[in-house]
C-alpha atoms as one frame of an Amber mdcrd trajectory, in Angstrom:
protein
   8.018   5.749  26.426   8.208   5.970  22.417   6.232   8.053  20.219   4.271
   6.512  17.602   4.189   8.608  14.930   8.310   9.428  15.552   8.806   5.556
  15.646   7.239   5.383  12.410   9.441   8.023  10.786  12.317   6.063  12.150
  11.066   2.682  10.797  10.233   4.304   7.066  14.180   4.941   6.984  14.895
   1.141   7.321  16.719  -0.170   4.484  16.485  -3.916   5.206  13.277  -5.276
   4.618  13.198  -7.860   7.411  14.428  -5.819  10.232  11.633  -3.498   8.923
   8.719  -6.340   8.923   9.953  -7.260  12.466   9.835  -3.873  13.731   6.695
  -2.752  12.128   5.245  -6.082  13.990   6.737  -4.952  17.469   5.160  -1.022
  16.777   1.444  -2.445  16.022   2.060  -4.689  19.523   3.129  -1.931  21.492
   0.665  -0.161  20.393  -2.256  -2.192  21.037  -0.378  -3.037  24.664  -0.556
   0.686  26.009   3.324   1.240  25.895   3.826   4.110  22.918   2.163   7.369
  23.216   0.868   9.267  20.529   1.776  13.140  19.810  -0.662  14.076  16.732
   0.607  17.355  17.186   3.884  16.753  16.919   6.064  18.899  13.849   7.710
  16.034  13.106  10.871  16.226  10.258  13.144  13.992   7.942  16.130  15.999
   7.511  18.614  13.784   7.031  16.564  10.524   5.926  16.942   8.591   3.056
  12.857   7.677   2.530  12.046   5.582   1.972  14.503   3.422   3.676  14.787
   0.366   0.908  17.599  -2.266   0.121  20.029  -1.373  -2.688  18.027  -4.237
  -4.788  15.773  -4.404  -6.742  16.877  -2.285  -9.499  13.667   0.442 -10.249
  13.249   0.780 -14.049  10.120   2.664 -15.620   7.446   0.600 -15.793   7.295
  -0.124 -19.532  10.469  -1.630 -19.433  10.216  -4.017 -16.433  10.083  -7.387
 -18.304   6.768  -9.547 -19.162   6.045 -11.863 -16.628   4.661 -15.113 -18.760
   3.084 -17.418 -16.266   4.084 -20.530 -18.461   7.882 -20.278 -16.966   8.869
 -21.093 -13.581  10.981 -17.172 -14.043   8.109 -15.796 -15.131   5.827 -16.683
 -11.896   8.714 -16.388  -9.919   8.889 -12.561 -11.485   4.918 -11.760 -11.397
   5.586 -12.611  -7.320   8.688 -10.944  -7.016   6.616  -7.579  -8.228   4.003
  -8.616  -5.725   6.441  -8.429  -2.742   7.577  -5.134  -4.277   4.208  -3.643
  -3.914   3.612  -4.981  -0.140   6.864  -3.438   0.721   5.782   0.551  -0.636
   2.491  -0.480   1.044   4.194  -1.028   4.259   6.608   2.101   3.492   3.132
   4.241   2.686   1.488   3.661   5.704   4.372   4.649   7.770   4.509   7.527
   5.687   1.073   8.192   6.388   1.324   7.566   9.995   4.462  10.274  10.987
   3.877  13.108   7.819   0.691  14.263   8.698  -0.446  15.736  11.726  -3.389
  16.716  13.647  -6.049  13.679  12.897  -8.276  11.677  14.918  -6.702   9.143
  16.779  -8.294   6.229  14.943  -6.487   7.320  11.612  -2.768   6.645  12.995
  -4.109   3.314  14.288  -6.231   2.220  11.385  -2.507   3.232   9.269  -0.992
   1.368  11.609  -2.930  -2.013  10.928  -2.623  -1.236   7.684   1.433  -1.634
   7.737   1.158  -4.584   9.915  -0.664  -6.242   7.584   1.135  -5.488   4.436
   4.293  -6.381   6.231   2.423  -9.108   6.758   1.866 -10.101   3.096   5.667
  -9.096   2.256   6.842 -11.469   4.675   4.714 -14.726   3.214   5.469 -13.918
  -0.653   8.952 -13.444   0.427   8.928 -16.758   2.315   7.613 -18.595  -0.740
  10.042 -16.796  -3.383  12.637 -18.096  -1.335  12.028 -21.685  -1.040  11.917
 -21.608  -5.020  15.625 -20.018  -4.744  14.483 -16.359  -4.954  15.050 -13.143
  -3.208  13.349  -9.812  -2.891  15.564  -7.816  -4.922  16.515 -10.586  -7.787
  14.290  -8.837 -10.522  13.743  -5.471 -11.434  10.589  -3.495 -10.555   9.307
  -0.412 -10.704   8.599   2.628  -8.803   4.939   4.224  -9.505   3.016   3.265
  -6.632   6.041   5.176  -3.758   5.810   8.124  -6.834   2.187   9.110  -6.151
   2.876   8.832  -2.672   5.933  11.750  -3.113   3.672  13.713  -5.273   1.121
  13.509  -1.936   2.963  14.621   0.924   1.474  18.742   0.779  -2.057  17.463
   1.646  -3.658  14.203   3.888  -6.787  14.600   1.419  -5.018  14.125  -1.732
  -2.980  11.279  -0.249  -5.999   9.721   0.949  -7.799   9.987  -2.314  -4.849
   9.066  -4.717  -2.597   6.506  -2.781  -5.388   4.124  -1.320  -8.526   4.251
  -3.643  -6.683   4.844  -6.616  -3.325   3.419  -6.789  -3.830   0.284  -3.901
  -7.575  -0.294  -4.931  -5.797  -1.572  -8.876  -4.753  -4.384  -6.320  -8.631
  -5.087  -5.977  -8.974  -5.429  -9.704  -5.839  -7.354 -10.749  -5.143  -9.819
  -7.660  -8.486 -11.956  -8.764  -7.417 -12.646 -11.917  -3.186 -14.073 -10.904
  -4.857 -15.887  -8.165  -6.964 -17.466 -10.462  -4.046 -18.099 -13.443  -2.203
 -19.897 -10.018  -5.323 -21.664  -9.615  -4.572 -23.533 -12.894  -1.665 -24.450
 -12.789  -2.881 -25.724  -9.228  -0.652 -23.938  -6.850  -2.536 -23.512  -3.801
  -0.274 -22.064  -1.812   0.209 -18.934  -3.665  -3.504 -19.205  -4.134  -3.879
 -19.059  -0.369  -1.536 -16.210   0.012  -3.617 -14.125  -2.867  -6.698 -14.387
  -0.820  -5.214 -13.050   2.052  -3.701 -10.355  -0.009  -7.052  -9.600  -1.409
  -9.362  -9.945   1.853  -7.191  -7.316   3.681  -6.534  -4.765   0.639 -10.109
  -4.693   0.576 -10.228  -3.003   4.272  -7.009  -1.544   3.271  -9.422   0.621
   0.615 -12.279   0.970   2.740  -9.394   3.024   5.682  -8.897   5.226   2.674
 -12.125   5.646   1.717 -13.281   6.383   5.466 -10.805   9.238   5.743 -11.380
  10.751   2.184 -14.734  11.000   2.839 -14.209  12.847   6.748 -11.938  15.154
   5.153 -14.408  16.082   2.772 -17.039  16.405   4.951 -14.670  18.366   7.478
 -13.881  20.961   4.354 -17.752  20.757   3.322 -16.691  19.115  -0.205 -18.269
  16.552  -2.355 -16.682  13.327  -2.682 -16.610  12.901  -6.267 -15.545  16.690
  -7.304 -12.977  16.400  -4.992 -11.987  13.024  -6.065 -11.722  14.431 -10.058
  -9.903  18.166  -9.049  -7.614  16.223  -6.748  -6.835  13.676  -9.708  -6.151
  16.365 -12.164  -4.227  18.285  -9.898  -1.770  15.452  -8.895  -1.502  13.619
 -12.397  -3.515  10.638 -11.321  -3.370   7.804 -13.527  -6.576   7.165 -15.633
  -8.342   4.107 -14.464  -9.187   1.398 -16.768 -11.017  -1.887 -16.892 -12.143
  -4.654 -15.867 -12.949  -3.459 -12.496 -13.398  -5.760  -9.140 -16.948  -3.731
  -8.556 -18.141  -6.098  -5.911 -14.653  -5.848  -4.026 -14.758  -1.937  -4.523
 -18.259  -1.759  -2.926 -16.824  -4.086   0.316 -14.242  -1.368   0.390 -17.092
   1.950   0.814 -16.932   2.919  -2.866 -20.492   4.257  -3.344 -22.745   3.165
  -5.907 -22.071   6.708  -8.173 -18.864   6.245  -7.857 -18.551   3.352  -8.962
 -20.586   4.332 -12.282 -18.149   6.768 -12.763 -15.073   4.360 -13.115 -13.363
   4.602 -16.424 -15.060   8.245 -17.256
């Protein structure tokens, strides 16, 4: 019988993104059927692995440089999607990540990861669908690399990836997805509309995961929340989070109320 958290390892190292989605799929049903054990214990290693596993395309240029996406072109929507896909697919590599690198939690936190890259395999699979009935592939524009960089700089500590990859980096998603599904509103295409709001309805619990297991760390470690959350972003270089903020999405997804008077500060 497989191992889950070793199966994980073995999907991160994937380079083709579909064989990945499939397998990812198969994991979560195995999983939930009673055939893969779980080691938490296990001193798992990647010596040897290229991680994450990822396809030779798209090219990864700093962020400043990766084109403006202008939602009056056909390239530019096409491009805004093609950097949504991007993001799904480090989600799905992150929560494998999470799943195999760190040891020793509760049971419930390899299976909540483990929804978690279902899901965003998930929401690869449908953007990638639509980008290629336009004539697009994953890998056709450039993107960048920030979101799989916070998770590198987070691989010493659970607690810092929980606080930095999830409600920092993923919960942006909860701010900024609103707004593009509402500029595809507009120009009345409802099927990317449709896909945004299952994008958004499941990053919302994909948040709230992260915020349940930042918050039992702390408690195991007898820390508060919110000076943990601040020493752990000035230890790790966390970006500074600006406005407009999604505050009714980031209460759905266990921010507390002082936290979320905090945002911005």
């Amino acid at each position: 019988m497989s191992e889950l958290r070793q199966t994980a390892l073995e999907l991160l190292a994937i380079t083709d993104p579909k064989t990945k989605v499939e397998r990812v799929k198969k994991l979560f049903d195995d999983c939930h059927q009673g055939s893969i054990e779980l080691d938490v214990s296990a001193d798992l290693n990647a010596i040897g692995l290229d991680l994450p596993g990822r396809p030779q395309k798209p090219e990864l240029v700093p962020p400043l440089t990766v084109p403006k996406r202008k939602m009056d072109t056909l390239e530019g929507r096409l491009s805004l999607l093609h950097s949504l896909a991007h993001i799904e697919f480090n989600a799905m590599n992150l929560a494998l990540d999470a799943i195999w690198r760190f040891a020793d939690m509760p049971k419930q936190y390899y299976v909540d990861w483990l929804k978690v890259a279902k899901e965003e395999a998930y929401h690869f699979s449908l953007i990638e669908a639509h980008l290629q009935s336009a004539g697009v592939a994953y890998g056709d524009f450039p993107a960048h690399n920030s979101l799989w960089e916070m998770v590198e700089r987070t691989t010493d500590a659970v607690i810092a990836r929980m606080a930095l990859v999830p409600r920092t980096m993923e919960a942006r998603g909860l701010d900024a997805v609103p707004a593009i599904r509402d500029r595809f509103k507009q120009i009345k295409d409802y099927q990317v509309v449709e896909i945004l709001e299952i994008i958004l309805r499941d990053e919302v619990g994909h948040v709230f995961i992260g915020n349940q297991w930042f918050n039992f760390l702390c408690a195991k470690e007898n820390l508060s929340p919110i000076k943990a959350y601040k020493d752990l972003a000035r230890a790790y270089c966390a970006p500074i989070l600006r406005g407009p903020f999604n505050l009714e999405a980031r209460k759905q997804a266990g921010f507390t109320a002082e936290e979320l008077s905090l945002l911005g500060t």
